[in-house]
Rosetta silent file (secondary structure, phi, psi, omega in degrees, C-alpha in Angstrom):
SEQUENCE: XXXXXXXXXXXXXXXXXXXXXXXXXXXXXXXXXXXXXXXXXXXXXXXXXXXXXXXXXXXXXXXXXXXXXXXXXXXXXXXXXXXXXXXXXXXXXXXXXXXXXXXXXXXXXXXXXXXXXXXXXXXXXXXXXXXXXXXXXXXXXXXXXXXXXXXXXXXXXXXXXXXXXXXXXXXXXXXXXXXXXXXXXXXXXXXXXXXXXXXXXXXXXXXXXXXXXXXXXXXXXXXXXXXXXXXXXXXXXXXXXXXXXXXXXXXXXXXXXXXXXXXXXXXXXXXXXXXXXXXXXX
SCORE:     score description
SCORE:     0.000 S_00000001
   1 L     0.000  127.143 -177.975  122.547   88.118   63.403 S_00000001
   2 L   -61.583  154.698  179.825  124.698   89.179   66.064 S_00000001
   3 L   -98.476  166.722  155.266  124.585   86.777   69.538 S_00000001
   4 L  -146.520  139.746 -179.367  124.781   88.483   72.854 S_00000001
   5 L   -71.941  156.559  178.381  125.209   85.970   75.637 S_00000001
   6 L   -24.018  -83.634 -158.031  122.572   84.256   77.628 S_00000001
   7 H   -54.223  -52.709  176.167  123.429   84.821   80.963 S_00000001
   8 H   -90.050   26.682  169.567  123.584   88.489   80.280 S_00000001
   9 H   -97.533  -68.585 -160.504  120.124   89.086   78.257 S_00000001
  10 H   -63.054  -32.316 -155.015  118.886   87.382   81.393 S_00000001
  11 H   -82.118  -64.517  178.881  120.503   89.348   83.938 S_00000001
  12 H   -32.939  -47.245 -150.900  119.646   92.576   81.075 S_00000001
  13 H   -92.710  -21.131  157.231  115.900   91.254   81.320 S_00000001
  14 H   -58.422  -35.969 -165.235  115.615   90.816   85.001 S_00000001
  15 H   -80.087  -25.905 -169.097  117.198   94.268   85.728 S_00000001
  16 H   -89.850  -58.063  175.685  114.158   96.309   82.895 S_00000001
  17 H   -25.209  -62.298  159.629  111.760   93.783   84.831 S_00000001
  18 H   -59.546  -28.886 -165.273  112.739   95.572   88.296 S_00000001
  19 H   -96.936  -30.015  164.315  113.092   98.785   86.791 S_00000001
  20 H   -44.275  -76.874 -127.526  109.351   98.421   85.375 S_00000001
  21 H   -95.200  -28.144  176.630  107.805   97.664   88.652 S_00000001
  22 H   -72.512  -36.396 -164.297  109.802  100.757   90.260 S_00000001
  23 H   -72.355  -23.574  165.482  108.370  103.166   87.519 S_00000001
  24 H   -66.480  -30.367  148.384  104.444  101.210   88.325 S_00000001
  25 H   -17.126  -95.941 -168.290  105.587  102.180   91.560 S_00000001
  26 H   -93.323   -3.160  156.685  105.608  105.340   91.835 S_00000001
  27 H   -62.763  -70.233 -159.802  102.771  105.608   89.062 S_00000001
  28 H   -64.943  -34.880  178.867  100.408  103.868   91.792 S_00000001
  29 H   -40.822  -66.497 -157.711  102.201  106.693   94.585 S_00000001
  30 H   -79.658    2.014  162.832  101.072  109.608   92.641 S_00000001
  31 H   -91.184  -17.334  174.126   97.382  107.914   91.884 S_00000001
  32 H   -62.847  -47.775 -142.622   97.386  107.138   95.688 S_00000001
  33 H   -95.253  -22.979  168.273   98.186  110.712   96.650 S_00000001
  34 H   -98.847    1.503  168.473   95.726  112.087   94.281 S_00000001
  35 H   -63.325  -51.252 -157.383   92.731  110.031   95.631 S_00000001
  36 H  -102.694   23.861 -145.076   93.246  110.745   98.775 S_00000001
  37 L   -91.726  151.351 -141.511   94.528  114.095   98.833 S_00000001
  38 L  -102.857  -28.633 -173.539   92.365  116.392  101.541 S_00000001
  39 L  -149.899  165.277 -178.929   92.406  119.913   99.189 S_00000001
  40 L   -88.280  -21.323  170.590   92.524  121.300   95.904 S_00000001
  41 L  -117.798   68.053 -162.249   94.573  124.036   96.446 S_00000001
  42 L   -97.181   79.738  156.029   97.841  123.012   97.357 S_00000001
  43 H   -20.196  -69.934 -168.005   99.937  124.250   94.270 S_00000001
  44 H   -41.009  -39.430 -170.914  103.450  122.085   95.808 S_00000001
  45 H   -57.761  -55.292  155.292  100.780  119.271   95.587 S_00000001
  46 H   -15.757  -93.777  164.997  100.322  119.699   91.988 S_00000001
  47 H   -26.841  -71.307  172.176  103.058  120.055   91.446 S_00000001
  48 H   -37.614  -40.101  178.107  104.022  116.918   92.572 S_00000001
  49 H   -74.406  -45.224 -159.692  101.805  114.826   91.383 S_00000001
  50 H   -48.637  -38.894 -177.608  102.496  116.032   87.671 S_00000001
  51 H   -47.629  -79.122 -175.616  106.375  115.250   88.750 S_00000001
  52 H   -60.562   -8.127  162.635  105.429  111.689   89.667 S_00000001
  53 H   -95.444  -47.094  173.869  103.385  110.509   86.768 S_00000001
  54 H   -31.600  -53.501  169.346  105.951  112.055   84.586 S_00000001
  55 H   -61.241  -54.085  177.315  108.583  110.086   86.080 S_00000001
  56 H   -50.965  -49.894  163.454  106.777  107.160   86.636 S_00000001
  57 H   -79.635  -65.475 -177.920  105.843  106.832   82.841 S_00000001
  58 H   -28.251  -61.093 -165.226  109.725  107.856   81.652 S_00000001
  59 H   -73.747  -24.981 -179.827  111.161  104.622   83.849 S_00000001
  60 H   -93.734    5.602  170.405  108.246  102.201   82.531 S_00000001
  61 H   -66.973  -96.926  156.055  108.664  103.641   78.702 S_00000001
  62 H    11.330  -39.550 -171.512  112.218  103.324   79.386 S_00000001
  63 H  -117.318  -22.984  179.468  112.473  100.070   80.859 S_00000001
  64 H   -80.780  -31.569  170.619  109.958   98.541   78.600 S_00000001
  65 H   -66.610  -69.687  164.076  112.885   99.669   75.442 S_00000001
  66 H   -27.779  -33.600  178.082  115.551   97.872   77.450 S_00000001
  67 H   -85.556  -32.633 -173.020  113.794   94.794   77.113 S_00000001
  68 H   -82.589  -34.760  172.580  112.477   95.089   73.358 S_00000001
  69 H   -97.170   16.042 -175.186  116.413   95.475   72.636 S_00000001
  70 H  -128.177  -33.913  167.729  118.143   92.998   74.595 S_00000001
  71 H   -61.482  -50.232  178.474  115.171   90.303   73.638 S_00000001
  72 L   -76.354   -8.113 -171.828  115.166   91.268   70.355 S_00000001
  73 L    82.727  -13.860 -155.907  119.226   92.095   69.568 S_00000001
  74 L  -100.110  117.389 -176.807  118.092   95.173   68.506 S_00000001
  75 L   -16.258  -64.728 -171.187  121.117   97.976   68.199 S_00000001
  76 H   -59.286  -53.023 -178.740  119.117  100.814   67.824 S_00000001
  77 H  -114.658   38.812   49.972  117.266  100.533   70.490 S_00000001
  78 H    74.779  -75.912 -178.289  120.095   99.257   73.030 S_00000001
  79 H   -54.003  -66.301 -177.560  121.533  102.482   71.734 S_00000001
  80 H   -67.233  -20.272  153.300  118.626  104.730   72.743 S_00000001
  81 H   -54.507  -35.251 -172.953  117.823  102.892   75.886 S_00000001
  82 H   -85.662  -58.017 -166.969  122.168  103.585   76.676 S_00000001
  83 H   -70.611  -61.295  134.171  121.346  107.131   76.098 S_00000001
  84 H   -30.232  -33.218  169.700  118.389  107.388   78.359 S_00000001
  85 H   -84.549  -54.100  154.254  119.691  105.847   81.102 S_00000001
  86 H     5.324  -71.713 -161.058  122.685  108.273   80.854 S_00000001
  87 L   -92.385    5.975 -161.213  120.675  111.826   80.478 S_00000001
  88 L  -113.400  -48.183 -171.872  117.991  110.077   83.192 S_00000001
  89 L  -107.628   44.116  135.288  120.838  109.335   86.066 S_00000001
  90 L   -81.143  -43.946  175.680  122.810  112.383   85.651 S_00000001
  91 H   -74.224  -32.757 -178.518  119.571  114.212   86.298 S_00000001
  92 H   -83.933   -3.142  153.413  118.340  112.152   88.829 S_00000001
  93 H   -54.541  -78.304 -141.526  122.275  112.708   90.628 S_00000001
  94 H   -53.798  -78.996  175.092  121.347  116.445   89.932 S_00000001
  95 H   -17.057  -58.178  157.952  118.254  116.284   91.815 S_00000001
  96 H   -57.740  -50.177 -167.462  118.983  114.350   94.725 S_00000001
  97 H   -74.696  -35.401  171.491  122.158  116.401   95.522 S_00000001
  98 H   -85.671   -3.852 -175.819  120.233  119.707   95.407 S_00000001
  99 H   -85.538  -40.643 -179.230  117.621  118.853   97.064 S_00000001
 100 H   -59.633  -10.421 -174.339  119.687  117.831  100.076 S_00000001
 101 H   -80.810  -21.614 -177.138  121.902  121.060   99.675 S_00000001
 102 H  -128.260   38.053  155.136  119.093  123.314   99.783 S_00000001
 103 H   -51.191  -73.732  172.242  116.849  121.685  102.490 S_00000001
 104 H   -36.330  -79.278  172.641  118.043  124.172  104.623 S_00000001
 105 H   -94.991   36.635  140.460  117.213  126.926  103.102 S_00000001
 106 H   -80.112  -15.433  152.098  114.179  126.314  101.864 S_00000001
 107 H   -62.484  -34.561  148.075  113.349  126.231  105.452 S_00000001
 108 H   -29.663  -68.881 -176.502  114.792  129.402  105.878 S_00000001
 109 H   -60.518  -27.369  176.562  113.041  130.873  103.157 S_00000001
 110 H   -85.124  -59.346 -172.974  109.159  129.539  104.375 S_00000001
 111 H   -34.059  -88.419  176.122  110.122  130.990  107.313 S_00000001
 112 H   -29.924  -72.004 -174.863  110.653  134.510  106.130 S_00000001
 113 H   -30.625  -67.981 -165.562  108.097  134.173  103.286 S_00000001
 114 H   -39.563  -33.702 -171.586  105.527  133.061  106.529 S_00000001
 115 H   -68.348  -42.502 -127.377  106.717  136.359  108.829 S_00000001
 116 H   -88.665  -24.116 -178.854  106.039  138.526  106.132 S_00000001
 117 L   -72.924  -11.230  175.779  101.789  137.555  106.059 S_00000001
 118 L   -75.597  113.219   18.842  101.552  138.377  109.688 S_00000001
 119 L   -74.175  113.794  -95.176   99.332  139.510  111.204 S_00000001
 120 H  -114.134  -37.429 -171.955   97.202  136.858  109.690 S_00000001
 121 H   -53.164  -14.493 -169.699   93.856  138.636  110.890 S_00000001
 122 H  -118.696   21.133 -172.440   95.019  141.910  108.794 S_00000001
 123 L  -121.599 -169.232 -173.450   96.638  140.103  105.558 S_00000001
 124 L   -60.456  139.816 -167.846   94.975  139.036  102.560 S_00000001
 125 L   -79.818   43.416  141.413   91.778  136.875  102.120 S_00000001
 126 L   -90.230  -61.943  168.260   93.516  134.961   99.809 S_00000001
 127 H   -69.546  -11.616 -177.441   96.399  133.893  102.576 S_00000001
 128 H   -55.352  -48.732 -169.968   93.357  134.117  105.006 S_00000001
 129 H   -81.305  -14.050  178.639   92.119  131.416  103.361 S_00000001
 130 H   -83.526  -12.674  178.523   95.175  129.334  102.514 S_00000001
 131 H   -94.876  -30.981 -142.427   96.207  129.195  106.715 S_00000001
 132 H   -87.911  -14.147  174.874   92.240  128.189  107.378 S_00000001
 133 H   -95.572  -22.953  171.482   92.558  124.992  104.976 S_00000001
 134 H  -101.065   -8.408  175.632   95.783  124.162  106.466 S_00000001
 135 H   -72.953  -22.901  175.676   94.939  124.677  109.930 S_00000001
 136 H   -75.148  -42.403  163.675   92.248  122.362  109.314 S_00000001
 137 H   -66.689  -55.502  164.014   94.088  119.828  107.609 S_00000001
 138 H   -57.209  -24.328 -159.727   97.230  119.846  110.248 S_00000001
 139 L    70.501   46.198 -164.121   95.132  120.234  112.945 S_00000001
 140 L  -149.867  170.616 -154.913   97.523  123.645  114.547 S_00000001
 141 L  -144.106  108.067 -168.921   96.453  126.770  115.233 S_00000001
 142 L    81.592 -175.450  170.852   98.858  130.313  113.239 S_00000001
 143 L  -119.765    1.078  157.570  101.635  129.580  111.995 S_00000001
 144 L  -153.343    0.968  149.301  103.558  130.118  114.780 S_00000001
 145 L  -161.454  179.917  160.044  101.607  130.347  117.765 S_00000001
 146 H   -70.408  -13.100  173.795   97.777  131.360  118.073 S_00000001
 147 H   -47.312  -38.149  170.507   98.678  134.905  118.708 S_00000001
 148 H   -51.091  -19.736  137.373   99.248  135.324  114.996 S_00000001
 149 H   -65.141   10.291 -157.255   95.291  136.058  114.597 S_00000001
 150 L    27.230 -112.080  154.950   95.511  138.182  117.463 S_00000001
 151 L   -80.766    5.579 -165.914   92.233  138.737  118.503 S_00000001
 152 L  -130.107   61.776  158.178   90.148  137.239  115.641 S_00000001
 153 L   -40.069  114.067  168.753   90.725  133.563  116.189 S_00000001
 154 L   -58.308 -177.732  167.137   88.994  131.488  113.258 S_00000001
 155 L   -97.103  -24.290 -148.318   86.802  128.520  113.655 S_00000001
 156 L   -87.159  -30.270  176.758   89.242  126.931  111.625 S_00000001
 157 L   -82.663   -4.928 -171.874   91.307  126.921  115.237 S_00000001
 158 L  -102.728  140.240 -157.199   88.892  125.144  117.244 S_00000001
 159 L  -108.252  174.313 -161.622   89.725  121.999  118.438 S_00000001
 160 L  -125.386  140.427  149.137   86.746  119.152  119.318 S_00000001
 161 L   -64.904  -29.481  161.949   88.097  117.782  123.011 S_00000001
 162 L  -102.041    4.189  166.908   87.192  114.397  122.128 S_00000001
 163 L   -84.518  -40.791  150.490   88.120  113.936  118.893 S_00000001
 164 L  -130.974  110.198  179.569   91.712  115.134  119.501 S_00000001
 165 L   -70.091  145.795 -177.329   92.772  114.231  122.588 S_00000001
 166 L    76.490    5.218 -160.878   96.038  115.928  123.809 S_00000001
 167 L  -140.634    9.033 -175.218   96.040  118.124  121.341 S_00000001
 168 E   -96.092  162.284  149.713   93.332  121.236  122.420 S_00000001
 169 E  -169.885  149.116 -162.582   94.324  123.754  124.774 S_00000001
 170 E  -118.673  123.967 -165.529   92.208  126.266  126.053 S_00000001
 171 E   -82.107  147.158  166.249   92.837  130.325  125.932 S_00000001
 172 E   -95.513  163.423  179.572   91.078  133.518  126.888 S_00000001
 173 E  -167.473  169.689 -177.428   90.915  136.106  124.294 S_00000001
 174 E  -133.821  176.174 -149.434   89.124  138.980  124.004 S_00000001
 175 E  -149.821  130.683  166.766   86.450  139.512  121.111 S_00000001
 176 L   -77.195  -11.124  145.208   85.058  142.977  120.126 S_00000001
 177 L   -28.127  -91.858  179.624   81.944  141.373  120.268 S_00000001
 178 L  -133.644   37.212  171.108   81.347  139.774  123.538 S_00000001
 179 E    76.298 -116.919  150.714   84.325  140.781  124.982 S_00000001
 180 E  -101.891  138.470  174.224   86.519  138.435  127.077 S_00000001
 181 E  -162.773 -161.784 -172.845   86.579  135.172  126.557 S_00000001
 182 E  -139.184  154.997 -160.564   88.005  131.571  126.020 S_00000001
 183 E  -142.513  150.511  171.727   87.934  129.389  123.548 S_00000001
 184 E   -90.096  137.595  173.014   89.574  125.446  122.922 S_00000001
 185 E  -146.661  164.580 -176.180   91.994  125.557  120.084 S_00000001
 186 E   -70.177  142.939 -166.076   94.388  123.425  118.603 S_00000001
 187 L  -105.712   21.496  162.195   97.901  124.118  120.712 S_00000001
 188 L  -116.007  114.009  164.738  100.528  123.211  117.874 S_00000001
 189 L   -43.926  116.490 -164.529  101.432  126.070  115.386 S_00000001
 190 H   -60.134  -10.776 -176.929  101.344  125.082  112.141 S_00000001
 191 H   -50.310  -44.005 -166.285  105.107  126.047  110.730 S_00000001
 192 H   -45.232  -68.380  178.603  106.335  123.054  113.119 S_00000001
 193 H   -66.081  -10.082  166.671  104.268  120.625  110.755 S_00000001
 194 H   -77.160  -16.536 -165.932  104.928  122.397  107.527 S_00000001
 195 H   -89.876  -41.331  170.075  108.613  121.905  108.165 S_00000001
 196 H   -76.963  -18.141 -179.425  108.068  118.041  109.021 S_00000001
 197 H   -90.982  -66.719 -153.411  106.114  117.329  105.698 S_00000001
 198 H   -40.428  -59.543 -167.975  108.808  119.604  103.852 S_00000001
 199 H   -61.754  -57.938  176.254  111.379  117.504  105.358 S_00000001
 200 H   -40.610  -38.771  156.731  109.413  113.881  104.642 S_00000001
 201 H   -16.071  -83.525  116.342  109.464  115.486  101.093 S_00000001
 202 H     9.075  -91.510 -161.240  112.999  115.744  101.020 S_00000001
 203 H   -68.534  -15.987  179.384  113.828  112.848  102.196 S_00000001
 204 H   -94.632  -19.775  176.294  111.356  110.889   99.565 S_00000001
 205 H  -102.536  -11.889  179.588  112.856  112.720   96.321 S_00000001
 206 H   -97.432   -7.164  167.330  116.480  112.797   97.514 S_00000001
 207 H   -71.544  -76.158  179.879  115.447  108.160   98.112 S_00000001
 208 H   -42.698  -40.674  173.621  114.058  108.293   94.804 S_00000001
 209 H   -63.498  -62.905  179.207  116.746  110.159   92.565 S_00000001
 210 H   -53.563  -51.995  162.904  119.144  107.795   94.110 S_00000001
 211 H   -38.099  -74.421  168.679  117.716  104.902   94.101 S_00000001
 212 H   -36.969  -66.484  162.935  116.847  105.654   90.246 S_00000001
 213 H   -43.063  -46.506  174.123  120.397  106.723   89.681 S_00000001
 214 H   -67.695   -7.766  167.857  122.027  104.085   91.105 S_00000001
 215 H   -84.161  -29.218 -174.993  119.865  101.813   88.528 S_00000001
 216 H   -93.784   -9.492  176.054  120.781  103.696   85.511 S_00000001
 217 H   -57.804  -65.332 -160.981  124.509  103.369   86.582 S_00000001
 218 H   -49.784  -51.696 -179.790  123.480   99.244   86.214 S_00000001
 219 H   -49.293  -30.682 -153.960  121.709  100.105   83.034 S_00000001
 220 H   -93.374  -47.239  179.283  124.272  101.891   81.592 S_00000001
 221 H   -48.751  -63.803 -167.659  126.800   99.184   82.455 S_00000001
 222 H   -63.998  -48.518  176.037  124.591   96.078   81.067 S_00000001
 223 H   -59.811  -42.767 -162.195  123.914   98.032   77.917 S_00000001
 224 H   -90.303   17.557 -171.611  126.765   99.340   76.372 S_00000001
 225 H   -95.852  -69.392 -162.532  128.401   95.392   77.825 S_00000001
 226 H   -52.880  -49.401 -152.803  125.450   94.182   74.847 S_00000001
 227 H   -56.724  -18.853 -170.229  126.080   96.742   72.434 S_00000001
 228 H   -68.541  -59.614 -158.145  129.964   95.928   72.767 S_00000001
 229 H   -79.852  -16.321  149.709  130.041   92.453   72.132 S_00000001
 230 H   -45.012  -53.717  175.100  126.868   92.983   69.278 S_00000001
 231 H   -65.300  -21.833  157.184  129.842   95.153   67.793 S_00000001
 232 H   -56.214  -43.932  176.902  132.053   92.858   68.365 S_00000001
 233 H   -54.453  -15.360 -155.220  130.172   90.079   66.547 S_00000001
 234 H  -121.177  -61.693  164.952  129.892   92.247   63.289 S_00000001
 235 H   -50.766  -30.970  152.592  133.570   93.202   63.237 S_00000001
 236 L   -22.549  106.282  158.361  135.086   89.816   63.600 S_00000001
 237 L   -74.264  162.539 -170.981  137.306   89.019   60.772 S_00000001
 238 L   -96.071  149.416 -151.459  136.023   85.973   58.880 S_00000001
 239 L   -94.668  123.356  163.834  138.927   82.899   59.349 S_00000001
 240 L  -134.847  109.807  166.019  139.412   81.458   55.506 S_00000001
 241 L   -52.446  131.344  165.956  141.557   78.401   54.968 S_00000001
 242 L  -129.482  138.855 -177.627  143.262   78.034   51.855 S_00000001
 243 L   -95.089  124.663  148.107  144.639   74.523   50.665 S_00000001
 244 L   -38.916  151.061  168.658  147.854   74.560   48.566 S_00000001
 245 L   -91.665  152.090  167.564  147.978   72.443   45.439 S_00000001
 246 L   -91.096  134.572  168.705  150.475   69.840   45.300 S_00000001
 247 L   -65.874  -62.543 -163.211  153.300   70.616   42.832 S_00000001
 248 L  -122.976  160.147 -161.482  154.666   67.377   42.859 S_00000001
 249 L  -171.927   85.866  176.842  152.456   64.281   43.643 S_00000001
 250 L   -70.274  134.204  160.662  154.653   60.713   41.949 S_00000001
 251 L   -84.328   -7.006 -179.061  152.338   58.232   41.352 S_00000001
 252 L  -137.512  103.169 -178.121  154.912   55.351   42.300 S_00000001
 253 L   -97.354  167.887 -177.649  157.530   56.369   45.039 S_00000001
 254 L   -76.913   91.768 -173.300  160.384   53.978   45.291 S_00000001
 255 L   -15.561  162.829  167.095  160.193   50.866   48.401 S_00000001
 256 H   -93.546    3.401 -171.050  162.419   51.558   50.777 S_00000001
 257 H   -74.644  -56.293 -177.773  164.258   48.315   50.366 S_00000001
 258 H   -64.641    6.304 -177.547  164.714   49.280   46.913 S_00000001
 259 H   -71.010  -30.479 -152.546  165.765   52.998   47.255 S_00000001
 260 H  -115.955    0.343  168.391  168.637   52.070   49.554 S_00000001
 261 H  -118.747   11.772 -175.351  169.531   48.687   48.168 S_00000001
 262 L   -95.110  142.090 -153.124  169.541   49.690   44.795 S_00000001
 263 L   -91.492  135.723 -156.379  172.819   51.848   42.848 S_00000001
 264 H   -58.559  -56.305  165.396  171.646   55.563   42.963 S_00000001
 265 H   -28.959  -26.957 -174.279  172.032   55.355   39.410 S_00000001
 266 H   -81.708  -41.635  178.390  169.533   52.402   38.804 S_00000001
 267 L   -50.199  -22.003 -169.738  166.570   54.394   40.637 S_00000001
 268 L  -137.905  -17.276  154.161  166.250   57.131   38.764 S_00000001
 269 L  -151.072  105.130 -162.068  167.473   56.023   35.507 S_00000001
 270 L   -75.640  -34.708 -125.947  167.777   51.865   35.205 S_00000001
 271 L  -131.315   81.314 -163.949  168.489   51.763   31.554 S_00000001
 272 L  -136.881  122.475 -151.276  171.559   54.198   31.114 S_00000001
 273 L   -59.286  153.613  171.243  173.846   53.557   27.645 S_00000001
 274 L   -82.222  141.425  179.765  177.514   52.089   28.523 S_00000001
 275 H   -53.306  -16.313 -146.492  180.586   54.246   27.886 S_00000001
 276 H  -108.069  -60.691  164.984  181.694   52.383   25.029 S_00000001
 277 H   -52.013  -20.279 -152.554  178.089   52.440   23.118 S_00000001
 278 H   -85.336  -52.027 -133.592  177.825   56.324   23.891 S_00000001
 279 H   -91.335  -34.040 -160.797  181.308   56.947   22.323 S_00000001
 280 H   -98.671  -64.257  112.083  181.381   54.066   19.726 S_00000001
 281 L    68.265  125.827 -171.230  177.563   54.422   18.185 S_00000001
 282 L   -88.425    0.000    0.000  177.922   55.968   14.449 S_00000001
């Protein structure tokens, strides 16, 4: 079984630990935002929410794999875990960078879109009804001053004096009705506050992509660090001693007095026939 060291499974198991608790994170965001959320038909709102459980469940899948393969050794999913973090903070890069490039003109663009419903008293009871839920919810009055109803000011516009203080202001108008007359209404136009949530918006999805990216950079680092030195471990040639046989192996070597005080001749053959026997010998 391949080893991967200590110190960096722990480091590995601390970083899918943190990366858990960001993805529970923003799971509890988007269950906060849909308890307490003031109307149903805010489409962006939806939207949003759907974004943030999606996301929320990807990094605690995600981060829960990282952990099952760096506890467990296991390659495979290491691999897929390397590979997620990858296609996850390239996208979450993507994200961040456009949304700050096209803050601007998506302000632009509400803008226009907003001119084009005006006059609000003469456009569709569909947007009729989509400024009277947000004027109520913002507290503002149009969408860029109260004039934008012209003469057919909503209820939706009426401000309580004590409940928000500083924030009424009170107008004549005239009413085909009962003629001229004045009314308290809220005195901030709502674009101003559509622009500041857009922008809080903004600024919470281009913190999040980054944040997120800059984690899957780490992931990406710590993982393919295991996967290396798993691969190493498996590739490793194996070390095999081999012992030589002894050729020659005397069972009786010679002292050393007698090698050297001894006639070369005597050492290696003691016994050796005399010239005379050799020659004379029938």
């Amino acid at each position: 079984m391949a080893k991967i060291n200590s110190r960096l499974k722990s480091l590995f198991t601390s970083y899918n630990l943190l990366f858990s608790m960001v993805g529970v994170l923003i799971l509890v965001l988007g269950l906060w935002n849909d308890t307490w959320r003031q109307t149903d038909t805010e489409l962006v709102r939806e939207i949003g929410l759907v974004l943030l459980y999606m996301l929320g469940s990807l990094t605690l899948i995600f981060s829960l794999l990282g952990a099952y393969g760096a506890h467990y050794e296991h390659k495979l999913a290491l691999v897929m875990f390397l590979v997620s973090t990858i296609t996850g903070g390239i996208a979450m890069l993507t994200t961040g960078v456009s949304a700050a490039v096209a803050r601007p003109q998506m302000v632009e663009q509400m803008e226009e879109m907003f001119k084009t419903a005006l006059p609000l008293d003469k456009t569709t009871q569909r947007n009729k009804n989509a400024v009277y839920s947000m004027q109520k919810t913002l507290q503002c009055c149009g969408l860029f001053s109260y004039n934008d109803w012209q003469n057919q000011i909503p209820e939706s516009c009426l401000c309580d004096v004590h409940k928000a203080v500083g924030s009424c202001t009170i107008v004549k108008h005239t009413s085909y009705s009962y003629g001229q007359m004045t009314k308290t209404i809220y005195s901030q136009p709502c674009f101003p506050s559509i622009v500041s949530y857009l922008n809080v918006g903004v600024d919470y999805i281009m913190g999040v992509s980054f944040t997120l990216a800059i984690m899957a950079v780490l992931g990406m680092a710590l993982s393919s660090t295991m996967i290396h030195q798993m691969q190493d471990d498996v590739t490793k040639p194996t070390t095999v001693v081999l012992k030589v046989p002894a050729v020659f192996s005397p069972k009786k070597l010679p002292k050393y007095q007698h090698l050297f005080n001894t006639p070369l001749a005597a050492v290696f053959s003691p016994k050796l026939p005399k010239y005379q026997e050799l020659f004379n010998t029938p």
